[in-house]
C-alpha positions in Angstrom: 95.9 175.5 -301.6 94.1 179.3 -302.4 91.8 179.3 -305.2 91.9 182.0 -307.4 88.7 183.9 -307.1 88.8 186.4 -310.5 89.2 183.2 -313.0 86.5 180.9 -311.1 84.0 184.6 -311.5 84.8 185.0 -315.3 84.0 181.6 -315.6 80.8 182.0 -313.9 80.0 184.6 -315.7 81.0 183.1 -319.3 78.7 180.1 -318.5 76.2 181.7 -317.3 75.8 184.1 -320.8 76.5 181.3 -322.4 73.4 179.2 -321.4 71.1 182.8 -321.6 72.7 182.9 -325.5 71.4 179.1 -326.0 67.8 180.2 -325.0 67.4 182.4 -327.6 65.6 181.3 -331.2 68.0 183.5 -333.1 71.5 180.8 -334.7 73.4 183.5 -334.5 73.4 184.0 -330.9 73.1 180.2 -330.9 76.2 180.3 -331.7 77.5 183.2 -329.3 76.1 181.0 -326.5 78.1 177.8 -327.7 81.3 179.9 -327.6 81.0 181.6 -324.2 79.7 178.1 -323.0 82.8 176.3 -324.0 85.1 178.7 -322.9 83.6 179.3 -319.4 84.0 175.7 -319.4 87.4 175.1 -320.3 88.9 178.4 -317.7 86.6 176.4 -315.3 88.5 173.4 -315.8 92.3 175.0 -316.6 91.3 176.9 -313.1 90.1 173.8 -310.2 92.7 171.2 -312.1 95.9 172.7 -309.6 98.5 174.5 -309.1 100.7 175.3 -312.3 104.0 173.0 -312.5 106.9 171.6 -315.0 105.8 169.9 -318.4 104.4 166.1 -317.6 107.8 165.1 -319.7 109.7 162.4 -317.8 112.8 162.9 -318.0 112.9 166.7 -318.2 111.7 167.2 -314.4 110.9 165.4 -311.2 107.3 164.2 -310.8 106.0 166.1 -308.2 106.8 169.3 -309.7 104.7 168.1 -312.4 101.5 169.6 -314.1 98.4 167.5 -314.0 98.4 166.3 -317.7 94.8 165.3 -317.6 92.7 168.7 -317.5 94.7 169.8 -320.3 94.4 166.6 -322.2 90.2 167.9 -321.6 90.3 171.3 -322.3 91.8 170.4 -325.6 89.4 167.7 -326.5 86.4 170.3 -325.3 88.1 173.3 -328.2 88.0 170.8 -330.8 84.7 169.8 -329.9 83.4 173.6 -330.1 85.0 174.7 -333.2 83.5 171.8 -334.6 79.8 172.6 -333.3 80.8 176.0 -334.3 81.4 175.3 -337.6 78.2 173.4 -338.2 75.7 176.2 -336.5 77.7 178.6 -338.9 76.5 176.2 -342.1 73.3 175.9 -340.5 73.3 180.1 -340.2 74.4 180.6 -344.1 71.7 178.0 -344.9 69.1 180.0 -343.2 69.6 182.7 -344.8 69.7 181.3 -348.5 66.5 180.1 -347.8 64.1 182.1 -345.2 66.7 185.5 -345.3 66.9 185.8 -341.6 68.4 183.6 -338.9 64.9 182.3 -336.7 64.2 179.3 -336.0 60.6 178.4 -337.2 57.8 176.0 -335.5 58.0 172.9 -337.8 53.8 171.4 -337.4 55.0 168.9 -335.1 56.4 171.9 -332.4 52.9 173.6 -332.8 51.2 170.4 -332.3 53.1 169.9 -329.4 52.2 173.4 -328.0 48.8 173.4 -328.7 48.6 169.8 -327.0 49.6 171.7 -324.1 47.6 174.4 -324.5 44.8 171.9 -324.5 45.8 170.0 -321.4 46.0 173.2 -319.6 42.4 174.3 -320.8 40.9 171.0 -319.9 42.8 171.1 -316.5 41.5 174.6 -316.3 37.8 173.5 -317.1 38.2 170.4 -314.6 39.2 172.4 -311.9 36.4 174.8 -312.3 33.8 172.2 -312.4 35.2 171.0 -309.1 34.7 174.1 -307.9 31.4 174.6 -309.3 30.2 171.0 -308.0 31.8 172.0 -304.3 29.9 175.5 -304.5 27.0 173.2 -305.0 27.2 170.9 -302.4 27.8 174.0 -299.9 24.5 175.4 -301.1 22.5 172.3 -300.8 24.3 171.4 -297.4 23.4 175.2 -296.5 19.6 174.9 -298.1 19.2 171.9 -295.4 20.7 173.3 -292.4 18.0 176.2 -293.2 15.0 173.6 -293.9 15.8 171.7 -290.9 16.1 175.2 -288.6 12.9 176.4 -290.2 11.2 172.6 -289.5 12.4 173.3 -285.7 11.0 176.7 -285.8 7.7 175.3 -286.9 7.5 172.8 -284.4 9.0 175.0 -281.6 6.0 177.2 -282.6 3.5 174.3 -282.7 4.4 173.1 -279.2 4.2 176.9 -278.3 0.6 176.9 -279.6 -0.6 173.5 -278.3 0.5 174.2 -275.1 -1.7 178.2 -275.0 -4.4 175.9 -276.2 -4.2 173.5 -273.6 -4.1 176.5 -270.5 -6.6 178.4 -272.6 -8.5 175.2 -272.3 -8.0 174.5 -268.5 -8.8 178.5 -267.6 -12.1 177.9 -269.3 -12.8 174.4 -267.5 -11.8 176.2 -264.0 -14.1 179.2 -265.0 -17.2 176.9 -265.8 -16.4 175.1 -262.3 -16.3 178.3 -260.7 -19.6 180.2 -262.8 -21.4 177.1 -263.4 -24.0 177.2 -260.8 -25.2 180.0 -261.5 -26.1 179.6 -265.1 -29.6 177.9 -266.2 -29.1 174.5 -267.5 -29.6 174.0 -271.3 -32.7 171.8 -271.3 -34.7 174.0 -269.0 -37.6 175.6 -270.6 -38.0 179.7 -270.7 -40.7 179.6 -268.3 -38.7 178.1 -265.6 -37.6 180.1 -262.5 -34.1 181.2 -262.8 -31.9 180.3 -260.1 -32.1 183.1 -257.1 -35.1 184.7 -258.6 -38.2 185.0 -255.6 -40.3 181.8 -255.9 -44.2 182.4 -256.4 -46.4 180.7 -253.4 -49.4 178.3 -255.4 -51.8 180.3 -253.5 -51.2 183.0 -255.6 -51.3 181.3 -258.5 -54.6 179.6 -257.9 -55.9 183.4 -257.3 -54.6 184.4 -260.5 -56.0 181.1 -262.4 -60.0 182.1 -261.1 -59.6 185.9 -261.7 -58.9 184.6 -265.5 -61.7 182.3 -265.4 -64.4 184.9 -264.3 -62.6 187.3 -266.8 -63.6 184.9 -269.5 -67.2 183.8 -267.8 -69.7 186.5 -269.3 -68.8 186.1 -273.1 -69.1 181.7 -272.4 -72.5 182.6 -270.6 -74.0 185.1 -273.7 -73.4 182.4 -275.9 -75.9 179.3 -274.3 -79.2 180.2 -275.2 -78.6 180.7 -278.4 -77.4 177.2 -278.4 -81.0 176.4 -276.4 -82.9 177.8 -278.8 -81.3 176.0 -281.5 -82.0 173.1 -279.9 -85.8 173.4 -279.5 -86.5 175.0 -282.3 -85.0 171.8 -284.1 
């Protein structure tokens, strides 16, 4: 069995206009659509329902040379079905233009409620989604604020450690030093006069020498002075 390509094409085509005409707010197109729709339809089904045969008459012909009585029986149910919507969009056509003088379908209050219900949902979804998106921004700031607190808190202690531990040899050079130099500084208690270690020691004979030359430096103004206090003493 060959299927006719051409017929099944205008078909295709027919419906497919058809449908396009439907989508349009304008009843005289409407009605265009409604047209080409059923007649796409019907060559559709006039074209898959078989090869063409003798009338389904008994009698008149033998039964397998016989049409298939059912797609007709169909396609002619579906014409009196379409000049029947075709008659009401064409009352529904006059009517519009008694009354509004053009053909456009208006928004009734209920088909704008409708849209703006959607436009709602849409803006709230819209404003949902970009609080999301705010409240993630935030969370990737405050998780990127810690990760930089909690480097800088290792910096500071890295650096701490770094400083403790100079401290620490700073200390230890300074202990060695005083180990090494401490002989040879004076003790802190000592008093000025004491000899400083490795400077040349006095012997007492000399010091003894040094303590009568001071005496009999200091002799003649002790001596001047007695007999005045003599004669005091007798005269009283």
């Amino acid at each position: 069995m060959s299927v006719p390509l051409l017929p099944i094409a205008a078909s295709a085509t027919l419906i497919a206009a058809g449908a396009s005409l439907l989508l349009e707010r304008s009843l005289v197109r409407l009605l265009a659509g409604v047209i080409l729709l059923g007649n796409g339809v019907n060559l559709l089904i006039v074209t898959v329902s078989g090869p063409p045969g003798d009338p389904p008459i008994l009698g008149r012909s033998a039964p397998g040379r016989m049409a298939d009585p059912l797609p007709q029986a169909m396609v002619l149910t579906s014409i009196v079905i379409t000049m029947g919507v075709t008659a009401f969009l064409l009352s529904m056509v006059h009517r519009s233009w008694q009354l509004t003088g053009g053909d456009e379908v208006q928004d009734d209050t209920e088909d704008r409620r409708v849209r703006l219900r959607s436009q709602h949902d849409e803006i709230a979804e819209a404003v949902r989604e970009r609080r999301r998106a705010y409240r993630r921004l935030v969370a990737g700031q405050r998780a990127e604020l810690a990760r930089l607190n909690a480097a800088r808190h290792e910096r500071e202690l890295r650096e701490a450690r770094e400083m403790r531990r100079r401290i620490d040899e700073a200390g230890a050079e300074l202990d060695r030093w005083v180990r090494e130099h401490g002989e040879a500084l004076p003790p802190s208690g000592s008093p000025s006069g004491a000899p400083r270690p490795g400077a040349p020691r006095r012997s007492p004979g000399a010091n003894a020498t040094s303590g009568s030359a001071g005496s009999a430096r200091t002799s003649p103004a002790g001596s001047g002075s007695s007999p005045n206090t003599s004669g005091r003493s007798a005269s009283g």
